[in-house]
C-alpha positions as CSV (number, residue, x, y, z in Angstrom):
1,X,-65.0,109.9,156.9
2,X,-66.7,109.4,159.8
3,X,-65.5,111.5,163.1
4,X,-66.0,111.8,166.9
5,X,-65.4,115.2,168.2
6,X,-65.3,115.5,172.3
7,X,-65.9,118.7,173.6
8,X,-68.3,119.1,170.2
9,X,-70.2,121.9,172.6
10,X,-67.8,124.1,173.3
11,X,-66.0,126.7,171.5
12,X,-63.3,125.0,169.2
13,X,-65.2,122.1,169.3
14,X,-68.4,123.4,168.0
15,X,-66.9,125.6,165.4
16,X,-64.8,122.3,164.2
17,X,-68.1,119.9,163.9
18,X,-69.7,122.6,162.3
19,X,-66.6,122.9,159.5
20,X,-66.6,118.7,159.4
21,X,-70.5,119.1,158.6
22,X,-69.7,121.3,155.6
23,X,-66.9,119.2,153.6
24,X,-69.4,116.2,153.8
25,X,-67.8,114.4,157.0
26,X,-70.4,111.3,156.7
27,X,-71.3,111.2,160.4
28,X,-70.5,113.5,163.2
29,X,-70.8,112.1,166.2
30,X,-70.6,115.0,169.5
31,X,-69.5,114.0,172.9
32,X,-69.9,115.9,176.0
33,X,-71.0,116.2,179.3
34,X,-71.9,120.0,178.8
35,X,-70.0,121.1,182.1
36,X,-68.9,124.3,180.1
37,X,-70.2,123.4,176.2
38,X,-73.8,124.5,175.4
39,X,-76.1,122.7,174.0
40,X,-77.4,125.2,171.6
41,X,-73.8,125.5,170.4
42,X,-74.0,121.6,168.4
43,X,-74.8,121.2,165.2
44,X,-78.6,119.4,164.2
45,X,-77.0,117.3,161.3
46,X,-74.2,116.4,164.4
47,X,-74.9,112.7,166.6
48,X,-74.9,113.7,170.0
49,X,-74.0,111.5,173.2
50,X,-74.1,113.6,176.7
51,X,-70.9,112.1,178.4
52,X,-68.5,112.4,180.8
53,X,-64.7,111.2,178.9
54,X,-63.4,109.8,182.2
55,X,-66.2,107.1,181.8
56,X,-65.7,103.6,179.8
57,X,-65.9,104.5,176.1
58,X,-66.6,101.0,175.2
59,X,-69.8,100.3,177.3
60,X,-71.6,103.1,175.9
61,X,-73.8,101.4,173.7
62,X,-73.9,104.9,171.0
63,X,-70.0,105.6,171.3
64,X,-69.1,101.5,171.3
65,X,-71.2,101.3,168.3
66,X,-69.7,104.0,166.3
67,X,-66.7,103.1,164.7
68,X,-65.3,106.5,164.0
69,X,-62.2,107.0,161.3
70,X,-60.9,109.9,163.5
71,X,-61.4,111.0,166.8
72,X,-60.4,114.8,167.8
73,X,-60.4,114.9,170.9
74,X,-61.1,118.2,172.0
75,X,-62.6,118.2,175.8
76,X,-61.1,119.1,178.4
77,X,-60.7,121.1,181.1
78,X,-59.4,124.5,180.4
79,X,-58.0,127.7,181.5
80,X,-55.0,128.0,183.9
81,X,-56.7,130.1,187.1
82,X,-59.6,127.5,187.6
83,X,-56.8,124.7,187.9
84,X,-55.1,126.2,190.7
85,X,-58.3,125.9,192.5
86,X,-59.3,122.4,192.0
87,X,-56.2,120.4,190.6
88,X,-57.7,116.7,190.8
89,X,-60.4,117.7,188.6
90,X,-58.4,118.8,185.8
91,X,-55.4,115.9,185.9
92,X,-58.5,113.5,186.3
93,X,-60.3,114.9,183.0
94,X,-57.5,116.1,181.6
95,X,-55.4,112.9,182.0
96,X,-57.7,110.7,182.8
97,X,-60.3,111.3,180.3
98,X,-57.6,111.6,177.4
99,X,-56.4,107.8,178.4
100,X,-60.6,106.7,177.7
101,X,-60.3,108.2,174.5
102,X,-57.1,106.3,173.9
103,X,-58.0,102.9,174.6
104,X,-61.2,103.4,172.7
105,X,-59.0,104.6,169.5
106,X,-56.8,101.3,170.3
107,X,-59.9,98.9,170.0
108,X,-61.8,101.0,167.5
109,X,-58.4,101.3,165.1
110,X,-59.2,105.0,164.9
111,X,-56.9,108.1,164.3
112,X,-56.5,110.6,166.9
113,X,-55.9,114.4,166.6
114,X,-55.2,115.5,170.1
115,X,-56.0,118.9,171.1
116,X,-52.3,120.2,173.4
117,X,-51.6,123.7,174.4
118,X,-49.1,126.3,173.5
119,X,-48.7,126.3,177.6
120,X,-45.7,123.4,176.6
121,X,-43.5,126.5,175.6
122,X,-43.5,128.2,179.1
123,X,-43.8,125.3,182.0
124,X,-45.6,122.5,182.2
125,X,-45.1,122.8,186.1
126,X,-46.3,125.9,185.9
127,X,-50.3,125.0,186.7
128,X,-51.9,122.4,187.0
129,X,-53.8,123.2,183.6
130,X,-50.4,123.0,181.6
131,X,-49.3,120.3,183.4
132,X,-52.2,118.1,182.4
133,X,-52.3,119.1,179.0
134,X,-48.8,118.0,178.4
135,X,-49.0,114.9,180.6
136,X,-52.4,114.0,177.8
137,X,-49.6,114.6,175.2
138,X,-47.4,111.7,176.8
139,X,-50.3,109.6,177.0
140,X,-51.0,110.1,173.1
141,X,-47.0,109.4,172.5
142,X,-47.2,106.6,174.6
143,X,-49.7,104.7,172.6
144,X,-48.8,105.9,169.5
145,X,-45.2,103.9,170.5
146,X,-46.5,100.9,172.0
147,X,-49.6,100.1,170.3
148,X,-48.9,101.8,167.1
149,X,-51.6,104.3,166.7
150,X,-51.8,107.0,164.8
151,X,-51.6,110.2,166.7
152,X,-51.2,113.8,165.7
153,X,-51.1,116.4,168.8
154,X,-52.0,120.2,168.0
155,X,-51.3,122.7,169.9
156,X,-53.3,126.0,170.1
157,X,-52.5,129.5,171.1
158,X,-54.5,131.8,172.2
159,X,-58.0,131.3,169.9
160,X,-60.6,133.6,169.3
161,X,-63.7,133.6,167.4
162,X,-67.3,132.6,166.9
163,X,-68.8,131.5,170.3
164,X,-65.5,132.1,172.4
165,X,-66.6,132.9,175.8
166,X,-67.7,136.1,177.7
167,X,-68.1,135.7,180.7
168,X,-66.9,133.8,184.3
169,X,-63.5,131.5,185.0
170,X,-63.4,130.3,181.3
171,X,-63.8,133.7,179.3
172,X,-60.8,134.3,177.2
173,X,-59.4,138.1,176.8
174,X,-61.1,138.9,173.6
175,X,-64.1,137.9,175.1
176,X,-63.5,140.0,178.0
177,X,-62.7,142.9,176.0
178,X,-65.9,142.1,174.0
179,X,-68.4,142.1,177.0
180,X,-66.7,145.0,178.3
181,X,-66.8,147.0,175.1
182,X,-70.4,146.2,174.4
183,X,-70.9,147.2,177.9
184,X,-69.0,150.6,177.7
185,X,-66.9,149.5,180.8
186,X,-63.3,150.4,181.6
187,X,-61.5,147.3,179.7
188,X,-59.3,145.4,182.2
189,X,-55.8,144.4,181.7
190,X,-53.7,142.0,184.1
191,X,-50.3,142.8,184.9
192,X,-48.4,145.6,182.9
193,X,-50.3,144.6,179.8
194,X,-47.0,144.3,178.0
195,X,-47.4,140.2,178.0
196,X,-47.5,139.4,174.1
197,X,-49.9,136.7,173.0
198,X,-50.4,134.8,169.8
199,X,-54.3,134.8,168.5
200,X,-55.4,132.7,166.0
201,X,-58.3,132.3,164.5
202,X,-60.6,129.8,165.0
203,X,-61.6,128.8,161.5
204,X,-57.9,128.8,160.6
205,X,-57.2,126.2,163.6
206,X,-60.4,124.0,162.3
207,X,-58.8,124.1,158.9
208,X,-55.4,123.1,160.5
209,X,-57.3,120.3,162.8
210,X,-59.0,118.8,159.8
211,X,-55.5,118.8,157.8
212,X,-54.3,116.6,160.8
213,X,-56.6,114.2,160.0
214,X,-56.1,113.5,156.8
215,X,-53.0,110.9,157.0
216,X,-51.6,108.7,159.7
217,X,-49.0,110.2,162.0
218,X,-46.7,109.2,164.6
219,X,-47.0,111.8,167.4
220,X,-45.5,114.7,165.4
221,X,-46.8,118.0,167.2
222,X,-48.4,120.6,165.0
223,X,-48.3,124.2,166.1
224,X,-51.5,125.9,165.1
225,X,-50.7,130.1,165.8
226,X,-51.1,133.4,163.8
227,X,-46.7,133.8,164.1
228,X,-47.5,136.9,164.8
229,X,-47.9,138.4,168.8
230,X,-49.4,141.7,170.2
231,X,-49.1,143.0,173.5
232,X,-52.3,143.3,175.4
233,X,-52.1,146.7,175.9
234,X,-52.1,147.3,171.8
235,X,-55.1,144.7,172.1
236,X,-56.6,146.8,174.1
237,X,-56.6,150.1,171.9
238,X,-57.5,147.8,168.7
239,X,-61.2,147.8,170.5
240,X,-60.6,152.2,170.7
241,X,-61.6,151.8,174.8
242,X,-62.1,155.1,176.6
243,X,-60.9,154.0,179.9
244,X,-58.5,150.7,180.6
245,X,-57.5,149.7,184.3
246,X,-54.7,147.5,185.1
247,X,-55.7,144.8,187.4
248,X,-53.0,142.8,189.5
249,X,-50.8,140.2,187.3
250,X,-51.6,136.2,187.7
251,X,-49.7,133.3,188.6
252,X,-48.7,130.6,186.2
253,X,-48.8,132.7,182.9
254,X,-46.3,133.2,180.8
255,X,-44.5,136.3,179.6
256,X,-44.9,136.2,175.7
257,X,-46.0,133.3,173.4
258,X,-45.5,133.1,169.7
259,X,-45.9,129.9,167.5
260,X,-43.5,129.0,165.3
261,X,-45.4,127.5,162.5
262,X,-42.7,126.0,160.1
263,X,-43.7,122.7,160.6
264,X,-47.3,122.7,160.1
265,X,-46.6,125.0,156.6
266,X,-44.5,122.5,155.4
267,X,-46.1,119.1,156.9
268,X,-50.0,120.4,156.3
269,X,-49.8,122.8,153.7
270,X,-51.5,124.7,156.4
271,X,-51.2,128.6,157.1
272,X,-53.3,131.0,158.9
273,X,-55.8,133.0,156.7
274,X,-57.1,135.5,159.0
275,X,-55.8,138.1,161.1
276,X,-56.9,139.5,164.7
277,X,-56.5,143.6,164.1
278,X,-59.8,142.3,160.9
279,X,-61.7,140.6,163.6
280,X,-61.6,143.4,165.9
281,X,-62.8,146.0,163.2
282,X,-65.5,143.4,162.4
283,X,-66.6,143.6,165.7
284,X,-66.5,147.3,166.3
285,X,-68.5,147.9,163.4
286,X,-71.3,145.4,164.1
287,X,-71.4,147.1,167.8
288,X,-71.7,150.4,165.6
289,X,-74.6,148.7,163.4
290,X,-76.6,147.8,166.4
């Protein structure tokens, strides 16, 4: 099979070309205009296009030319803070860029795994992250209804992993607690810390992407979560801190999330194979090593 994943820089995205690359995906073909993804982060056996989504698909001579089976479409702009600050960027790539990837699936007859967000479950008015996301959603149903194409939308939870970031508007809280940790600073919790999250793994939700893109589906949505939620106070202790501060509580996040993952069990023969309290011991002891 031959596959175009956008975003292919980032942190999902990287991890999932690199997973494509080792079941013997024929071509890989990377698209990204590295606004957060890193270059270093892409595959060398991976095609790689620098590109901004919201542009025509079709005039790009290496994209028009490709012909992919699949596309997983994977960019976008993330995280909820950064959206309250600059809203038009993130309907316009968020939105906007998904709709360029849908016309090109139209003309290319391509499949589409669309990459949604658990943020569905709390309110899609909530931000103007969430909001796009599920508006991308509508715009994969839509096409899938009128034009017939095969769509599958996924929606993560909170992901962790290999190259997850660190640092600035994007970092998620396992990298925060990561940099801080390594850093011997006070971890620093938002809020009570009693908010309960759902981490998955990232290699689990690869495995689950590339599941999605093995038949032809109608818009179905495919929840891709551990099932299982910890506060992110007992987060917080998993790393053994000697100090945590409580910093004030931020707008537009929900309460709890937790992924009901019935229908991904049953529909992909997909379930989670790893577990956060692992990862966390894995990463205490190779702080220990060092």
């Amino acid at each position: 099979m031959r596959a175009i994943v956008t975003g292919g820089a980032g942190f999902i995205g990287s991890n999932l070309v690199d997973m494509l690359i080792s079941k013997n995906f024929s071509d890989v073909l990377v698209v990204d205009n590295l606004s957060t993804g890193i270059r270093e982060n892409i595959n060398p056996l991976a095609i790689f296009e620098f590109f901004d989504i919201r542009n025509d698909w079709l005039s790009n001579d290496v994209i028009g030319s490709f012909s992919p089976d699949v596309i997983f479409h994977i960019a976008a702009l993330a995280r909820i803070q950064p959206s309250f600050k600059n809203p038009y960027n993130f309907i316009s790539s968020n939105c906007g860029g998904t709709v360029r990837m849908l016309e090109f699936a139209r003309n290319s007859g391509s499949r589409v795994v669309y990459a949604g967000s658990s943020s569905f479950y709390f309110d899609t008015y909530a931000n103007p992250y969430a909001h796009s996301k599920w508006i991308g959603e509508e715009h994969c149903k839509m096409y899938n209804k009128i034009y017939g194409l095969s769509v599958a939308i996924a929606r993560f939870f909170n992901v962790y992993g290999l190259r997850h970031i660190r640092d600035g508007d994007n970092a998620n809280v396992l990298g925060i607690f990561e940099r801080q940790k390594t850093k011997n600073e006070p971890l620093t919790i938002t809020g009570t810390g009693e908010q309960r999250r759902d981490f998955a793994s990232v290699n689990d939700i690869c495995r689950g992407l590339i599941e999605m893109a093995n038949k032809k589906w109608n818009g179905e949505v495919f929840n891709l979560g551990s099932s299982v939620n910890y506060s992110i106070i007992e987060v917080a202790n998993m790393f053994k801190p000697e100090k945590i501060v409580n910093i004030p509580s931020r707008l537009g996040e929900a309460k709890d999330t937790l992924a009901d993952i019935t229908f991904s069990k049953y529909s992909l023969g997909w379930e989670p194979k790893e577990n956060l309290p692992d990862y966390i011991e894995c990463f205490l002891r190779s702080i220990i090593d060092k």
